[in-house]
Backbone as a chain_set.jsonl record, in Angstrom:
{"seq": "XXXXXXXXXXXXXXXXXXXXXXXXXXXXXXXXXXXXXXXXXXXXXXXXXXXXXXXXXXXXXXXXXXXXXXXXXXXXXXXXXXXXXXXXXXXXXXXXXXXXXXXXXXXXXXXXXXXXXXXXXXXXXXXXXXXXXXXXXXXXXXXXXXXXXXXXXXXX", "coords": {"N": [[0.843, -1.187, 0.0], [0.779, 2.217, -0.701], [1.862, 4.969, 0.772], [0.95, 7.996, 1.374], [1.868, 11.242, 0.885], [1.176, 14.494, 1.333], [1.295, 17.842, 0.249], [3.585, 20.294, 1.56], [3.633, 23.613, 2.836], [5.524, 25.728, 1.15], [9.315, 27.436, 1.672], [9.066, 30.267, 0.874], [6.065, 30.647, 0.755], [5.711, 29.937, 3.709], [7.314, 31.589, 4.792], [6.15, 34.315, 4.434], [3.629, 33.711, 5.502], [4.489, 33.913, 8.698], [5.498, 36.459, 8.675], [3.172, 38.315, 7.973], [1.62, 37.237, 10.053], [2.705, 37.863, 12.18], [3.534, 40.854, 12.028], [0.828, 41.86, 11.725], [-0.555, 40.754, 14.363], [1.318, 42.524, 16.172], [0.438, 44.913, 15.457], [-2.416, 44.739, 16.321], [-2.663, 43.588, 18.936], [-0.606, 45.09, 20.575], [-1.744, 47.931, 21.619], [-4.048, 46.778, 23.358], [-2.727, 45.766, 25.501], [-0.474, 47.353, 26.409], [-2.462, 49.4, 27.515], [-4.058, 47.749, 29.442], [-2.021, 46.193, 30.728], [-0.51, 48.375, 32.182], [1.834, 48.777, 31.139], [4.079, 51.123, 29.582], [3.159, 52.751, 26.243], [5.675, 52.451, 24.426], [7.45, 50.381, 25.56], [5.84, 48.605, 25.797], [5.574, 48.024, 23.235], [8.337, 47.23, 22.302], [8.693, 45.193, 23.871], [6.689, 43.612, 23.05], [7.799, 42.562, 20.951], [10.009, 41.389, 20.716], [8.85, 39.295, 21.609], [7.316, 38.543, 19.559], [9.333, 37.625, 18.022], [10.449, 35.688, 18.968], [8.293, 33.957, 18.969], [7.767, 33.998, 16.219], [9.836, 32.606, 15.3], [9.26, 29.934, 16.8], [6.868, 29.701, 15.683], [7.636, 28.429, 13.183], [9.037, 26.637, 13.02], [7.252, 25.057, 14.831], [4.719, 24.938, 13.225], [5.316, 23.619, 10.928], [6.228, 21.258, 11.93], [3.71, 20.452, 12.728], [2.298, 20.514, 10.792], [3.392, 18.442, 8.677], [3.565, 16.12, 10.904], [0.348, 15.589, 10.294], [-0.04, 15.618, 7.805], [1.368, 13.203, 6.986], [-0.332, 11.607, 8.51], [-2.634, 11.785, 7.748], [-3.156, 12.435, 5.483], [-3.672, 14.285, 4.128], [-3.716, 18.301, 3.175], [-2.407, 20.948, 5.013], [-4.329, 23.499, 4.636], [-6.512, 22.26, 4.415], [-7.59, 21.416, 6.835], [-9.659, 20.342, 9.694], [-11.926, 21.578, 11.263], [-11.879, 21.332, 14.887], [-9.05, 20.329, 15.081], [-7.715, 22.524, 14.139], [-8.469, 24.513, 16.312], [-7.103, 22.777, 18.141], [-4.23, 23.079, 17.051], [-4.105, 25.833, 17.312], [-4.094, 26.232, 20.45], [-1.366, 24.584, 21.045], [0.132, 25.763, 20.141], [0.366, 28.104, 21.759], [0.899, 27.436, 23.79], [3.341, 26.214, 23.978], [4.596, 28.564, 23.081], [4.117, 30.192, 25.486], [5.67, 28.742, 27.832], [7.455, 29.903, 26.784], [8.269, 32.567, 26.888], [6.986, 33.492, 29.209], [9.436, 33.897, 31.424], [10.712, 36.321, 29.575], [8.592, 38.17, 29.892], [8.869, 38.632, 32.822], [11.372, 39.554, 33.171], [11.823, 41.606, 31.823], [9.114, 43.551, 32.475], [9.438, 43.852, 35.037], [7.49, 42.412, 36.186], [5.889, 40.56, 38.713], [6.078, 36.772, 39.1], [3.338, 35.28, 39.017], [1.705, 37.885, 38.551], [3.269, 38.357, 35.693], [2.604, 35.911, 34.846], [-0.314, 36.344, 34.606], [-0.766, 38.627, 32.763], [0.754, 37.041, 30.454], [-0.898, 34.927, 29.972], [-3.286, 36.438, 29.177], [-2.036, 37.377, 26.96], [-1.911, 35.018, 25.35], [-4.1, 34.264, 25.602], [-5.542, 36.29, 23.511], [-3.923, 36.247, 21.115], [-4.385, 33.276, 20.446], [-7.021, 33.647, 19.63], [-6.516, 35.19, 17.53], [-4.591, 33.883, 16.01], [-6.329, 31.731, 15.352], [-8.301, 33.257, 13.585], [-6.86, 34.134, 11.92], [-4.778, 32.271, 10.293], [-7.031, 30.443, 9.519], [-8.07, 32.41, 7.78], [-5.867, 32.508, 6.028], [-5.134, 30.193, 5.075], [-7.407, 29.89, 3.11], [-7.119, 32.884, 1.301], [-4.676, 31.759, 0.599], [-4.157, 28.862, -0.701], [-2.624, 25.825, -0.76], [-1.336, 24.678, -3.502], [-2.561, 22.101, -5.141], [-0.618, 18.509, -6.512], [-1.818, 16.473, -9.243], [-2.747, 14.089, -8.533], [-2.643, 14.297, -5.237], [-5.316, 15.904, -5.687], [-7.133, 13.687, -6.883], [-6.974, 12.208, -4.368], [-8.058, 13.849, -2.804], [-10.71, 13.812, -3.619], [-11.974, 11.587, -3.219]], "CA": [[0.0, 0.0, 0.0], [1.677, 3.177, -1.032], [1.179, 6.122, 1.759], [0.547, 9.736, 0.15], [2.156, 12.631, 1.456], [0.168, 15.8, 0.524], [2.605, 18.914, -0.152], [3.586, 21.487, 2.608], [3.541, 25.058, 2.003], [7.135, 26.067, 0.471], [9.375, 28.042, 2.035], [8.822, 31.499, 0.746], [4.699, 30.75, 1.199], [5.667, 29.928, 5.043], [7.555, 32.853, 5.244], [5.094, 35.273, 4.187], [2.202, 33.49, 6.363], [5.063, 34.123, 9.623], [5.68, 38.241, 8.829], [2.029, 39.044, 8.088], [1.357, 36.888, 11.268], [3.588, 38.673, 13.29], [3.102, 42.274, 12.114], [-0.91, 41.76, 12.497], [-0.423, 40.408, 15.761], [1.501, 43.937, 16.469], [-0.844, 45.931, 15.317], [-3.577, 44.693, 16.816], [-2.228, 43.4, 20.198], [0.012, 46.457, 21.426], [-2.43, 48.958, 22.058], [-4.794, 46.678, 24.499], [-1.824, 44.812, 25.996], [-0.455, 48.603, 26.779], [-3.415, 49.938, 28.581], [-4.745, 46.52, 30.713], [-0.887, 46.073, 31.88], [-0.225, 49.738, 32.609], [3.223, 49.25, 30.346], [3.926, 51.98, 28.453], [3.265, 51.87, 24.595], [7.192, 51.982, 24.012], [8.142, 49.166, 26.247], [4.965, 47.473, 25.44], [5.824, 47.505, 21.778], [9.212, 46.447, 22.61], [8.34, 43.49, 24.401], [5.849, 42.522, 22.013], [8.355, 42.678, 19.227], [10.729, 40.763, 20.915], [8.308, 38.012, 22.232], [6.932, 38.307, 18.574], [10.59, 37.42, 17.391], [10.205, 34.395, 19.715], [7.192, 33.33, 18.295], [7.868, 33.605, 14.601], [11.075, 31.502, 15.48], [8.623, 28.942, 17.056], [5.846, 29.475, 14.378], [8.534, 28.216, 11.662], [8.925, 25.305, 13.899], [5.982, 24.294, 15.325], [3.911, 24.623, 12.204], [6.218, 22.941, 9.798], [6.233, 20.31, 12.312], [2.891, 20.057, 12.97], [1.616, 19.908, 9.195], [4.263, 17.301, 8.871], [3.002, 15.033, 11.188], [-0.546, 15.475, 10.054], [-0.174, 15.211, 6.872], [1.483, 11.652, 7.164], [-1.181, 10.891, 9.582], [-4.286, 11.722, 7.398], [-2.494, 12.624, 3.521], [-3.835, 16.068, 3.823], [-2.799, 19.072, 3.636], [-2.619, 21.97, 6.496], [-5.31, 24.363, 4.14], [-8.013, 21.638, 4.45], [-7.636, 21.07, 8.157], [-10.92, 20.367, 10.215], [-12.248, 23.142, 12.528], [-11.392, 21.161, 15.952], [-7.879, 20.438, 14.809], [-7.275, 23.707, 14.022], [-8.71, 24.4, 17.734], [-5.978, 22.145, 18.672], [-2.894, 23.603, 16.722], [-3.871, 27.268, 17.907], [-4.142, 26.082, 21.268], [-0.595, 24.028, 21.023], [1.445, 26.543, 20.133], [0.373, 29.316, 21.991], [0.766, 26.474, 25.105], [4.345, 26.292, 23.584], [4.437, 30.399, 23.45], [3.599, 30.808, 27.04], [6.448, 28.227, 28.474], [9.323, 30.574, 26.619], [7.821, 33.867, 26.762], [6.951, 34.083, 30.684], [11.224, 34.534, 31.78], [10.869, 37.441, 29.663], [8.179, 39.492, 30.227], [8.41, 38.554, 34.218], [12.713, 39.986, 32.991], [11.468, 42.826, 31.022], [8.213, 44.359, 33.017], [9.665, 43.914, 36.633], [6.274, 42.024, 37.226], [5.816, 39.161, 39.692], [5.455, 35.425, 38.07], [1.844, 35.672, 38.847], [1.029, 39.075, 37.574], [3.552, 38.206, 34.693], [1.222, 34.79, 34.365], [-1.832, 36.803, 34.048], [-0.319, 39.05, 31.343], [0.988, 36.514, 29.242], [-2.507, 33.803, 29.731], [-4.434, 37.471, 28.368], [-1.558, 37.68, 25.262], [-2.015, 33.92, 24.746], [-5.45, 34.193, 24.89], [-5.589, 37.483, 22.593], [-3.166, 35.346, 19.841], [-5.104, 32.52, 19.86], [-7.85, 34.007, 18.843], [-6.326, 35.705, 15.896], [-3.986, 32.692, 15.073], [-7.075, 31.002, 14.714], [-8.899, 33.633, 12.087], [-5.409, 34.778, 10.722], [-4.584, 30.758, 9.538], [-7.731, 30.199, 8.59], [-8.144, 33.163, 6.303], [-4.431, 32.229, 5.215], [-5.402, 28.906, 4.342], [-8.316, 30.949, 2.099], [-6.461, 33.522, 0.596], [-3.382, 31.566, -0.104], [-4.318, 27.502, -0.659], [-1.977, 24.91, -1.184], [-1.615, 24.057, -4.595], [-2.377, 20.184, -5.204], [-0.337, 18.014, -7.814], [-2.713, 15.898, -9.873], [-2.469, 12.859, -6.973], [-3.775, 15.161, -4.428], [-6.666, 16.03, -6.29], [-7.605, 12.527, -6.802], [-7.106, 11.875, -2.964], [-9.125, 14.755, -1.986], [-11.718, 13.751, -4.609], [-12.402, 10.44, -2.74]], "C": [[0.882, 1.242, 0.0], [0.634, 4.527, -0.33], [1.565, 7.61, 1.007], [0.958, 10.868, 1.253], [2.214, 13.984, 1.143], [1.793, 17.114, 0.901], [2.528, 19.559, 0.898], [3.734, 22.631, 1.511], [5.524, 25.177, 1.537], [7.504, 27.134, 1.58], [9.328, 29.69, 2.686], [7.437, 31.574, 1.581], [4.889, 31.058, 2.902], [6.638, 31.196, 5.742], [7.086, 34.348, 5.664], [3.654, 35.322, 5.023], [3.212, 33.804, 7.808], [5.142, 35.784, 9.796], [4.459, 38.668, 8.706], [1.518, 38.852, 8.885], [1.79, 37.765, 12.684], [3.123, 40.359, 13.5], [1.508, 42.36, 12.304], [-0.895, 41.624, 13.446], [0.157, 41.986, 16.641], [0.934, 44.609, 16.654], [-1.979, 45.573, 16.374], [-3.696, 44.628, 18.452], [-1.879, 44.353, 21.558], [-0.703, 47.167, 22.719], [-3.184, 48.84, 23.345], [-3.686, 46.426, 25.805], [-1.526, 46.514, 26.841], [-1.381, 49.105, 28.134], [-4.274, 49.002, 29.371], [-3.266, 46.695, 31.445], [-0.329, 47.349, 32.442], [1.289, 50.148, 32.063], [3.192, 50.052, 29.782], [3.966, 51.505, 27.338], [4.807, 51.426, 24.192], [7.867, 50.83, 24.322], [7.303, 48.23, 25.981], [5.556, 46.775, 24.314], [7.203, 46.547, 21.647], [9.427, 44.918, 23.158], [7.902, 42.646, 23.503], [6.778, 42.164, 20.715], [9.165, 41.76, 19.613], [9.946, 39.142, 21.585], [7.879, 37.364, 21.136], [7.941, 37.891, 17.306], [10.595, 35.882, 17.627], [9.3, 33.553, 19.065], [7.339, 32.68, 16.933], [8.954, 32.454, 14.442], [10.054, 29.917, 15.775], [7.299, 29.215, 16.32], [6.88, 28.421, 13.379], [8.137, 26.621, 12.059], [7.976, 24.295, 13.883], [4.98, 24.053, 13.943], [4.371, 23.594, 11.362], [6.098, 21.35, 10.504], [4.725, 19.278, 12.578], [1.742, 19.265, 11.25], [2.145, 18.461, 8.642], [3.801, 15.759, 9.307], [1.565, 14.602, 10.546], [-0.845, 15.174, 8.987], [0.73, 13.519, 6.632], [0.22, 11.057, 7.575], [-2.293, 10.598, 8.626], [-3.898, 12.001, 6.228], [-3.466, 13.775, 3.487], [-3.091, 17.44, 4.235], [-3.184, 20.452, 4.674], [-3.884, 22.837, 5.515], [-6.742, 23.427, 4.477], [-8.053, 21.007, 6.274], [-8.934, 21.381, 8.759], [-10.795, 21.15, 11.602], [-11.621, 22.538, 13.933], [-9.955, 20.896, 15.372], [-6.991, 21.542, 14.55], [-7.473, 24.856, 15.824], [-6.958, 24.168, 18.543], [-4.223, 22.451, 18.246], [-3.294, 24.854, 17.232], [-3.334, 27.073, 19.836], [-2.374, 25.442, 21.893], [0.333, 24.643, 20.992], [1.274, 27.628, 20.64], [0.678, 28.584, 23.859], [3.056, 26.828, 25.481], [4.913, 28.077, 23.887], [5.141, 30.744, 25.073], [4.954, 29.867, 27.873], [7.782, 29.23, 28.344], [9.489, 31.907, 26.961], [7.557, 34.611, 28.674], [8.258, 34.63, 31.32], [10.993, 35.955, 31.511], [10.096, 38.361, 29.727], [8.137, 39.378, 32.07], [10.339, 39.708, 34.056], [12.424, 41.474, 32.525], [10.649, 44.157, 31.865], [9.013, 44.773, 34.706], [8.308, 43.233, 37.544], [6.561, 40.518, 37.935], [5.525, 37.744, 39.059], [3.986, 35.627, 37.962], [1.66, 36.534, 38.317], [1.834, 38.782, 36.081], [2.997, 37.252, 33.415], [0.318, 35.328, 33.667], [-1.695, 37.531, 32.407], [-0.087, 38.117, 30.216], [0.117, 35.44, 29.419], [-3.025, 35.362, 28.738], [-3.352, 37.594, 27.074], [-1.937, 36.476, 24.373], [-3.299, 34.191, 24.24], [-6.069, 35.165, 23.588], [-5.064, 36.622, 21.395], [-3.806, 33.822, 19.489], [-6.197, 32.248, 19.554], [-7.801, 34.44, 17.078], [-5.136, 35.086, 15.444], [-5.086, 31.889, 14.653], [-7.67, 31.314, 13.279], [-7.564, 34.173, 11.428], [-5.262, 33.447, 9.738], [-5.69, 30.413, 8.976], [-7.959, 31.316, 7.28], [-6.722, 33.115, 5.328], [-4.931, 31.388, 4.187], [-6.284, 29.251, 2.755], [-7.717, 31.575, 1.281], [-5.116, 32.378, -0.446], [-2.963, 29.806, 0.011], [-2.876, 26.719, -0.651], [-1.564, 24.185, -2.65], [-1.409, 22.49, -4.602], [-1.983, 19.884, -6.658], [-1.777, 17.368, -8.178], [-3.589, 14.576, -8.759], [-3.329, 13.365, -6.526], [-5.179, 15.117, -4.395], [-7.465, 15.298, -6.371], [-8.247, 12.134, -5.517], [-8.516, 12.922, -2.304], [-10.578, 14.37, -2.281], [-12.48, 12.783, -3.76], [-12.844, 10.372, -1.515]], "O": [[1.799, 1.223, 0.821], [-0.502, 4.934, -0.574], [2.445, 7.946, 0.214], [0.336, 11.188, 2.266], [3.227, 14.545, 0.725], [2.83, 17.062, 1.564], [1.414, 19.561, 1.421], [3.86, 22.719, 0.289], [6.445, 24.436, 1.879], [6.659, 27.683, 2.286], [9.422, 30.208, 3.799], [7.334, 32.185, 2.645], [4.418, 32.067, 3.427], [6.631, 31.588, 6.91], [7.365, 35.138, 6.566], [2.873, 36.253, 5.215], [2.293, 34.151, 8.549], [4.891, 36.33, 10.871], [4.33, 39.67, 9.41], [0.71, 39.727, 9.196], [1.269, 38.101, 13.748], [2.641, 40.946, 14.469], [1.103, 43.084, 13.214], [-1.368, 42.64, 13.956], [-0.489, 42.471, 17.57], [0.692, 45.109, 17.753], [-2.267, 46.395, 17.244], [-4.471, 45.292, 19.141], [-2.323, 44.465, 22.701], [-0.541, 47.142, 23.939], [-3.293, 49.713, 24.206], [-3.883, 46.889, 26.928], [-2.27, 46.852, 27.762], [-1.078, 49.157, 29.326], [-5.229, 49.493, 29.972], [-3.204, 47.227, 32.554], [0.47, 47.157, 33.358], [1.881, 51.205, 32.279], [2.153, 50.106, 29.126], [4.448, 50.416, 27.026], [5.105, 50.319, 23.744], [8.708, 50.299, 23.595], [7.698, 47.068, 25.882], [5.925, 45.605, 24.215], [7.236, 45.451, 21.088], [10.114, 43.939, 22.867], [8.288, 41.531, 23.15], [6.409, 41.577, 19.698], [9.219, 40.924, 18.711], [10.568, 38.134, 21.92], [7.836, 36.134, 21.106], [7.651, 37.815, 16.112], [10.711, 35.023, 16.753], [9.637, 32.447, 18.643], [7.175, 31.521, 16.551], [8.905, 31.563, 13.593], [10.16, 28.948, 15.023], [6.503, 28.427, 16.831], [6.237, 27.483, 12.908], [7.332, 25.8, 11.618], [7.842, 23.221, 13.298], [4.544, 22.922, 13.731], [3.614, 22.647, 11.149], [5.909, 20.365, 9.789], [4.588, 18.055, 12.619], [1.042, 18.312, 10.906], [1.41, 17.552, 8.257], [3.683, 14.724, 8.65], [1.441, 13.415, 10.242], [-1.846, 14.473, 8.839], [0.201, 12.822, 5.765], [-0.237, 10.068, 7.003], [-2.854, 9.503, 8.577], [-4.838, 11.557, 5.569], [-4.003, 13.971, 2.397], [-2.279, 17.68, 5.129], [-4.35, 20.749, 4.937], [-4.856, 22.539, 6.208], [-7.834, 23.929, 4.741], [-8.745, 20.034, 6.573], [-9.444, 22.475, 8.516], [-9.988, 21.263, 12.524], [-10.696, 23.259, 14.308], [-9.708, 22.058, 15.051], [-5.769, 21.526, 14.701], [-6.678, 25.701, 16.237], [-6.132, 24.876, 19.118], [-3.249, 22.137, 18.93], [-2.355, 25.108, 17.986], [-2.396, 27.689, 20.342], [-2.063, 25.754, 23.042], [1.363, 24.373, 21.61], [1.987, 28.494, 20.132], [0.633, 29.26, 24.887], [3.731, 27.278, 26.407], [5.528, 28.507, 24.863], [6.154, 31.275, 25.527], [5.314, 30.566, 28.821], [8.706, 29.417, 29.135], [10.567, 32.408, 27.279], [7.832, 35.711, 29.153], [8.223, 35.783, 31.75], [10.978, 36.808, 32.399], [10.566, 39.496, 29.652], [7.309, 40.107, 32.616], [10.455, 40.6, 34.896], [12.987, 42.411, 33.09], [11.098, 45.296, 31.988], [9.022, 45.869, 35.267], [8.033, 43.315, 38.741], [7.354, 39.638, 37.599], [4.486, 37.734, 38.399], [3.462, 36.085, 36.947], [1.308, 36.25, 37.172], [1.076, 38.957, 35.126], [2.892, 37.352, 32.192], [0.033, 35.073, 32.497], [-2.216, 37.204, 31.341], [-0.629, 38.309, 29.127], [0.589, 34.597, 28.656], [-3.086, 35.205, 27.519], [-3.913, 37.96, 26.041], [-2.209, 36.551, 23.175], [-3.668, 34.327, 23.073], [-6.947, 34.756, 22.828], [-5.957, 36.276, 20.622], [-3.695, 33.316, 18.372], [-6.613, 31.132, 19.244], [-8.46, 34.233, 16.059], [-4.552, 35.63, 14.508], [-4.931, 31.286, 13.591], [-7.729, 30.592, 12.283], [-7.56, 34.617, 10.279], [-5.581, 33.527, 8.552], [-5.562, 30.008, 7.821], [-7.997, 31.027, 6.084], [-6.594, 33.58, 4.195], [-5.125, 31.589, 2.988], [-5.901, 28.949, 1.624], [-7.601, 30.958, 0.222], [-4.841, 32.319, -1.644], [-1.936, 29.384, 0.543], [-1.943, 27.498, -0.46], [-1.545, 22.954, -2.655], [-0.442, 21.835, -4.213], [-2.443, 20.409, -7.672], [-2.777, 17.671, -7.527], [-4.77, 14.412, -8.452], [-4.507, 13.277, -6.874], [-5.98, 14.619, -3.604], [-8.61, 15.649, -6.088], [-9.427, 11.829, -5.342], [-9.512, 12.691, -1.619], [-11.496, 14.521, -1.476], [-13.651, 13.082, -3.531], [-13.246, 9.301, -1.062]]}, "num_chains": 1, "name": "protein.A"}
């Protein structure tokens, strides 16, 4: 029996879904993150840029790895991924996130593990909201192209 291993995104593609990830996440993040933690915008932004350095490093990663497995597992590819699974990768890497990311904003802010906790559970939770609709409208905008194979597979 000959096992089918559906295409990953290329490198450029996964490059381009990591910087528009990142700088959206900026944008959007900053401003609340700012005025709930009482950081200033400058140091906020700073943080976030540098936690959002972190991230994209473990986006490259974690995704690549995760499509990887999945697509062995099930011969599809990361664009056609089913709604709880996608649940489950936002949730995975923002789990991932939160183990590397606490050091430095508890290093950075001067806040207490706990209050540094709370901050980075409300960034997680903020990012894995909009890793969820960011990847899915990725997936949308910017598919996978399938060889001929694929197509077949999907067909069935």
């Amino acid at each position: 029996m000959s096992v089918h291993h559906p295409k990953l995104r290329s490198v450029r593609d996964r490059a381009r879904q990591v910087i528009l990830f990142e700088i959206g996440g900026l944008a959007l993040i900053t401003p609340p993150f700012a005025w709930l933690s009482g950081v200033p915008m400058g140091d906020s932004l700073s943080l976030l840029a540098v936690t959002a350095l972190m991230a994209a490093l473990w986006n490259a990663v974690y995704n690549t790895a995760f499509d990887w497995i999945e697509g062995r597992r099930t011969g599809r590819t990361a664009d056609r991924r089913p709604f709880a699974l996608r649940a489950v990768h936002a949730l995975g890497f923002e789990g991932g996130l939160l183990l590397m990311t606490l050091p430095v904003i508890m290093a950075w802010t001067g806040m207490g593990w706990l209050e540094a906790l709370v901050a980075d559970l409300g960034l997680a939770t903020a990012y894995v909201i909009y890793a969820f609709a960011f990847n899915l409208g990725y997936d949308r905008a910017f598919p996978i192209e399938s060889t001929a194979t694929e197509a077949l597979v999907r067909a069935k």
